[in-house]
N, C-alpha and C positions, 0 to 999 in steps of 0.2 A: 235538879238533875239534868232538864236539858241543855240548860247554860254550861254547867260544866264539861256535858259530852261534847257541845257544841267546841266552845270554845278550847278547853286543856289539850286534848289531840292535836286540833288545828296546829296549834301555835307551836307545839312541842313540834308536830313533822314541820313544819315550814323553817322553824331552828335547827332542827336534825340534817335535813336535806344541805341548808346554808354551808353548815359545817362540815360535810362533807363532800358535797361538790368542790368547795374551794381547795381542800385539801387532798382530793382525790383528780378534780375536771380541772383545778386550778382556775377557779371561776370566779372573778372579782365579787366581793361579797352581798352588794347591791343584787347582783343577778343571780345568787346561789339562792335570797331570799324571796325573789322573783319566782324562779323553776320551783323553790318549795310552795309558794302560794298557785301552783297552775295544777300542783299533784296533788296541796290538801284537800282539796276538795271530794266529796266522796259522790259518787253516779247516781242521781236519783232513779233513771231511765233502768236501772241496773235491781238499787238495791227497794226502791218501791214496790215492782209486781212480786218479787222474792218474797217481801215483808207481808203485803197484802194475799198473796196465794196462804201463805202460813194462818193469818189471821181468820182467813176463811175457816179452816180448818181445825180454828180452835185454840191453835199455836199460840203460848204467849198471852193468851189477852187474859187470863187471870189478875196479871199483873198489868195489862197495857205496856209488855213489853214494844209491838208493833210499832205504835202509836207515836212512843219514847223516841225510837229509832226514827221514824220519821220527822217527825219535828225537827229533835239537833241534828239530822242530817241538811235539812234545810238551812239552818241557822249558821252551818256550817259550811255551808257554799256561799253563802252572804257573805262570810270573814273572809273565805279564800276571794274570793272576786272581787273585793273592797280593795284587801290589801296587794293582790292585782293591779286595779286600776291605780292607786297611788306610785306603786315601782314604777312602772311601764310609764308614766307621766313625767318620774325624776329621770327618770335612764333619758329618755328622749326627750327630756325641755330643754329649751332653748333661752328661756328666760331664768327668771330669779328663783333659786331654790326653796329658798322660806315661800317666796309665792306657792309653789309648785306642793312644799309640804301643807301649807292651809290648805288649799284647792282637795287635799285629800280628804279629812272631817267634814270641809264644808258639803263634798260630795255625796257622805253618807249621810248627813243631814237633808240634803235638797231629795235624794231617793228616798228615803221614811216618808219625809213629809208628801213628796207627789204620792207616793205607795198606801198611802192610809186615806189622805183625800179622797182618792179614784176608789179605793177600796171600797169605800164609805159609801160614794154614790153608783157603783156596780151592785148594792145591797139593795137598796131600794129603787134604782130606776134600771128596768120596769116595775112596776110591783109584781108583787111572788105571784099574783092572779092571773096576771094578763097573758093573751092567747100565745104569744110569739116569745115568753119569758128567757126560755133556754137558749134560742138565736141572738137576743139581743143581749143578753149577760156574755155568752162566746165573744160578741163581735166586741161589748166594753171589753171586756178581760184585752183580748187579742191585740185587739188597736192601743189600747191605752198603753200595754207593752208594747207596740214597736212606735209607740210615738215615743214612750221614755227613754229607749235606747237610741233610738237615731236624733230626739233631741238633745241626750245627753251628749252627746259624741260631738252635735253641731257646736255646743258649748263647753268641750273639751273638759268635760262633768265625765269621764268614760262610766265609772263605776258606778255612777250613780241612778242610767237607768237601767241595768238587770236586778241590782236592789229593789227599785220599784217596781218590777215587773212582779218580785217574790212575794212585798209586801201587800202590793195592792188586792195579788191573788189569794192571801191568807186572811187579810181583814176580810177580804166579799163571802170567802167560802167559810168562816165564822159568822158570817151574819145568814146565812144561807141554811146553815145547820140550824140555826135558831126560828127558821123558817118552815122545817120539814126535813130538807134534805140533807141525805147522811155523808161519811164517809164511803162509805159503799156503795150509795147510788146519790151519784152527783152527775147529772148529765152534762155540764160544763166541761167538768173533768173528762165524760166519756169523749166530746166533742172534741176534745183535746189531744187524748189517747189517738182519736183515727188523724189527726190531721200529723201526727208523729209520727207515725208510719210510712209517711210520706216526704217526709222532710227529715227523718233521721239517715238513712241512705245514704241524700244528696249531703249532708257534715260528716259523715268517715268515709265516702270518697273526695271531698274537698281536702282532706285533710293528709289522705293518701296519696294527692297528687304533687305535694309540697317536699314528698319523700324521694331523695335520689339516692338509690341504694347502692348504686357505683360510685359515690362519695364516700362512704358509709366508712367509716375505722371502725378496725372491731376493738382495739382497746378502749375506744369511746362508749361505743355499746355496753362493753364489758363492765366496766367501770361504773356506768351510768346505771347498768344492773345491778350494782355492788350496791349504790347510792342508795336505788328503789326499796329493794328489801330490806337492807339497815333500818331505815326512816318508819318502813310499816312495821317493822316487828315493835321496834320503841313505841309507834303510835298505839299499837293493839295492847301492847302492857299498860299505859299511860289510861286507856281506855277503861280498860278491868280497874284502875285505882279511878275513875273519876266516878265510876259505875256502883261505887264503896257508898253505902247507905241509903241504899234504894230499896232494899229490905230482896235484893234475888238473890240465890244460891249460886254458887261458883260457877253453875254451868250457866248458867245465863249472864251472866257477868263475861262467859268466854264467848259466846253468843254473840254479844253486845261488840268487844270485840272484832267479829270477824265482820259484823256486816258493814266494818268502819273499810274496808277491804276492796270493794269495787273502784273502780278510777275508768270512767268511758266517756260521757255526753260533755261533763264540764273543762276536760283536758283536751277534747276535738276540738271545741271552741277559742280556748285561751292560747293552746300549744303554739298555731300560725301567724297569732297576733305580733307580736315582737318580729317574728324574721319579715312582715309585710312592712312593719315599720322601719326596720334599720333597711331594707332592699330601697323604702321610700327616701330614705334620706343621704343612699349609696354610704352607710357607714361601715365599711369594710370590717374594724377589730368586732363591730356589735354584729352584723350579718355571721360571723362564725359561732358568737356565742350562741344568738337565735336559734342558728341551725343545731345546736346543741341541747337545746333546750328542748325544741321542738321532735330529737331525736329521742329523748328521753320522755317527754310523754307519749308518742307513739307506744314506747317500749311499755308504760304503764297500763296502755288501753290494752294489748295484745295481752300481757300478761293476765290484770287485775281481773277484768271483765269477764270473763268467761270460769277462769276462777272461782270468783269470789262469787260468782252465779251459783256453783257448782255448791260450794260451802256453803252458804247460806241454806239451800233447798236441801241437799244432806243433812248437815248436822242441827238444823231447825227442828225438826220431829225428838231428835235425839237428846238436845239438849234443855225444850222448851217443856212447862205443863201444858197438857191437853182441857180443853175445856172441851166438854161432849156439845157438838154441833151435827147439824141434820146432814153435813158433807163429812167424804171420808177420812 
């Protein structure tokens, strides 16, 4: 079940979006596939506290519907950012294509395997006893993600270290549950939570200052709006059939659906990447598309986010079983 929510959405919107940017943006096909892998992704920053306020309350966890959602939403940012870092490699290599398509697999191999390694020894060093346990797992987790990404990036590996940043954090916090600590109370995770509040900020205003809105076409908008909603409505249906045999009732099935719906933290990040690239390489025909790209997921965070906020925390009580919990 999570493989399939993971993967069947993803890959249906990043085909949906393709197909209609080129024939709506007129967007050479390489980059319609691009703009779909920066919008599959779904917001964990968005649709996590949504899922877990719900779960507090009882929402859902008959079924471990929560849980469900989190997981392939994870696994689901991994494929969007994978197949990310392989476009954004062919669009701007300069070298041998077949090079530039291995370098793609080879990548998500090199991120697993750093990802599960680090994982592995974030479980056990320090051991679960020791006085300073919780700082020193923060500071593995933390460092080892930004050593994967900036060394990935040194060796033009792009995707392969936010990959390992995902994996590394899911093997430790698998071995950490087997240790004591829950999904609930994970103080890694809390350490995590505050240091996010600080640095979510500074990426939707980086991301806001890339925006010149006296550029701005509004049939590009317009169009790029047409794009966004097509893509999710197909993904939400696609959803509800991948959701087919998990033993939930139609409403949770539509549930399952909508919280496929948030688009915020992974589109601030991915959107700017390309127009930084083609400005670095003064490639005028790719600097326009960028900026097209990057206009359209602005449009997806504005819309999605606040939304798909809303929908969630709405129709969660409405469409979920209650399991009786000592909160309201």
């Amino acid at each position: 079940m999570v493989f399939r929510l993971a993967v069947v959405p993803s890959v249906v919107e990043i085909a949906s979006i393709a197909v209609l940017t080129h024939y709506l943006l007129n967007f050479p096909w390489i980059w319609g596939f691009l703009l779909g892998s920066v919008l599959a992704a779904v917001s964990p920053a968005v649709v996590i506290p949504c899922l877990f306020s719900l779960a507090a309350r009882g929402y859902g966890t008959d079924k471990g519907i929560p849980t469900l959602i989190v997981a392939a939403a994870s696994f689901d940012d991994i494929i969007a950012i994978s197949v990310f870092g392989i476009l954004i490699s062919i669009i701007f290599s300069t070298g041998s294509l077949t090079v530039q398509i291995i370098r793609g697999p080879a990548g998500l191999i090199l991120g697993l395997v750093f990802g599960i390694l680090w994982g592995l020894m974030a479980r056990h060093i320090p051991a679960h006893s020791h006085p300073w346990v919780v700082g020193s797992r923060t500071i593995l987790i933390g460092g080892g993600g930004l050593m994967a990404v900036l060394g990935s990036e040194a060796i033009s590996f792009d995707g392969a270290g936010p990959l390992g940043c995902i994996v590394a954090a899911f093997v430790a916090s698998c071995g950490w549950r087997n240790q004591g600590w829950s999904e609930e109370h994970n103080p890694v995770a809390e350490n995590f939570a505050l240091i996010w509040t600080f640095f979510q900020p500074i990426l939707f205003s980086l991301i806001g200052t890339e925006i010149n809105i006296f550029v701005l076409e509004v049939h590009i908008v317009g169009l790029g709006l047409v794009c966004l909603m097509l893509a999710l409505l197909v993904k939400m249906l696609l959803s509800i059939m991948a959701a087919m045999g998990g033993g939930f009732s139609w409403k949770e099935k539509l549930f399952v659906s909508m919280a496929w719906f948030p688009k915020a933290t992974v589109q601030a990040a991915l959107g700017p990447i390309a127009l930084d690239l083609a400005r670095n390489l003064d490639a005028k025909d790719n600097i326009v598309l960028a900026d097209k790209v990057l206009i359209v997921a602005v449009l997806a965070i504005m819309i999605t986010a606040p939304l798909g906020a809303i929908v969630i925390t709405l129709f969660g009580p409405r469409l979920l079983n209650k399991t009786p919990t000592s909160l309201p």
